[in-house]
C-alpha positions in Angstrom: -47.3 -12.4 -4.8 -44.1 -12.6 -6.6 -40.8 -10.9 -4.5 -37.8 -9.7 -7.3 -34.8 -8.2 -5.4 -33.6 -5.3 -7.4 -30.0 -4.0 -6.5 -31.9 -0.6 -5.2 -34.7 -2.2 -3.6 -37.6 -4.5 -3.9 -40.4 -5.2 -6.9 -43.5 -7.2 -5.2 -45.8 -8.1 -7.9 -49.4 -8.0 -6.7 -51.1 -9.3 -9.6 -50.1 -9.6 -13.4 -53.0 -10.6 -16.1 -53.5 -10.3 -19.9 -54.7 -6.7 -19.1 -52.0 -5.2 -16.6 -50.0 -5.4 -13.8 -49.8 -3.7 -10.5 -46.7 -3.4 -8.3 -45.1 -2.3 -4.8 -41.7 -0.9 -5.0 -39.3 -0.1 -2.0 -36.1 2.0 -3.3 -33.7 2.5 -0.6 -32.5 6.3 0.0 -29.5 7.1 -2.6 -30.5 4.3 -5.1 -31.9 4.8 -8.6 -33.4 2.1 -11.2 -31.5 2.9 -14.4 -32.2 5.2 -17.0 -34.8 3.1 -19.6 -38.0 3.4 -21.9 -40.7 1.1 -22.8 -41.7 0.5 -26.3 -44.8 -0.7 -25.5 -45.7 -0.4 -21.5 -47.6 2.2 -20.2 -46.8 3.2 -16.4 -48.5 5.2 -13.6 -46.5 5.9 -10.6 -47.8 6.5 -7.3 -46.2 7.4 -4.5 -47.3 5.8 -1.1 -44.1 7.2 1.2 -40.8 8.7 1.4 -39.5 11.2 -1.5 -38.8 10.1 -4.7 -37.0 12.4 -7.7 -38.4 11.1 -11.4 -36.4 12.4 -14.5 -38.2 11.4 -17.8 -38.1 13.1 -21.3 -38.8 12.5 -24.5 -34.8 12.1 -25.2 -31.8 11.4 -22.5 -30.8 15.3 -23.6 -34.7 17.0 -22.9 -35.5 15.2 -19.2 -36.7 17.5 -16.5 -36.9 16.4 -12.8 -39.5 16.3 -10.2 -39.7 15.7 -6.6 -42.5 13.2 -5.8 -44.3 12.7 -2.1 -46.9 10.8 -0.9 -49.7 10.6 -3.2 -49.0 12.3 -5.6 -48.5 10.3 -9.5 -47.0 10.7 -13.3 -48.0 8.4 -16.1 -45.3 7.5 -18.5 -46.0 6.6 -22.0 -44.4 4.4 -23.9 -41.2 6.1 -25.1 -40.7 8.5 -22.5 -37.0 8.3 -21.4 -37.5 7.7 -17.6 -35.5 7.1 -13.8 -36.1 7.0 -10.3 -34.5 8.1 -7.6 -34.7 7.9 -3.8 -33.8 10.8 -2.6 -35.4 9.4 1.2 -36.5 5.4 1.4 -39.7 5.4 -0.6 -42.1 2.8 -1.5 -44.5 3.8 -4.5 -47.1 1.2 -6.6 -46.4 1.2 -10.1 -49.9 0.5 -12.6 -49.1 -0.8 -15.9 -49.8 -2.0 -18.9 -48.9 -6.2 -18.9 -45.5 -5.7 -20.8 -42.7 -7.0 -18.0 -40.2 -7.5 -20.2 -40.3 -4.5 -22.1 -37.0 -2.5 -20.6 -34.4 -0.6 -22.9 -31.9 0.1 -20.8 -29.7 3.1 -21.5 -27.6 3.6 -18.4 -27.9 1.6 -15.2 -25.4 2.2 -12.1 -25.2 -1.8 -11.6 -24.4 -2.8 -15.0 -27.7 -5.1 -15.6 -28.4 -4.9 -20.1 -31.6 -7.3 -20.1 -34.7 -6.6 -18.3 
């Protein structure tokens, strides 16, 4: 298993292959990943604790929001404008397609531009 620090949390990878990827995210309370899209990666979210707020849209203008608790999922298609944010600590598994490096970033709190 491979252990990323993020400047919200953690990303665990439990297993990556030619067909997808699977991983374990803790966001601490107060934290959010940056606003971002995928051109090509495909992402179910599913959350195993805490409360968790996901914005997505098809533009940064049309997002909604919704408050996520345990066990309960979205998918995310490629091109959906997309955040989370930890509105208590939560820790949710993310299923995707194998793309890791397929991040547009179009706002992030802590300044990061690549993946």
């Amino acid at each position: 298993m491979q252990l990323i620090e993020k400047p919200w949390g953690k990303e665990e990878i439990i297993e990556i292959n030619d067909c997808y990827m699977l991983k374990k995210l803790t966001m601490r309370a107060g934290h959010r990943c940056s606003l971002q899209y995928h051109n090509m990666k495909r992402e179910t979210i599913y959350l195993l604790s805490g409360l968790l707020r996901i914005y997505y849209g098809p533009t940064r203008e049309q997002m909604v929001s919704k408050l996520y608790g345990p066990h309960e999922t979205i998918t995310l298609i490629p091109g959906v404008v997309h955040r989370m944010e930890a509105v208590e600590d939560s820790v949710y598994l993310e299923a995707s397609t194998p793309e890791m490096d397929d991040v547009v970033r179009l706002v992030d709190d802590y300044e990061r531009t690549g993946p």
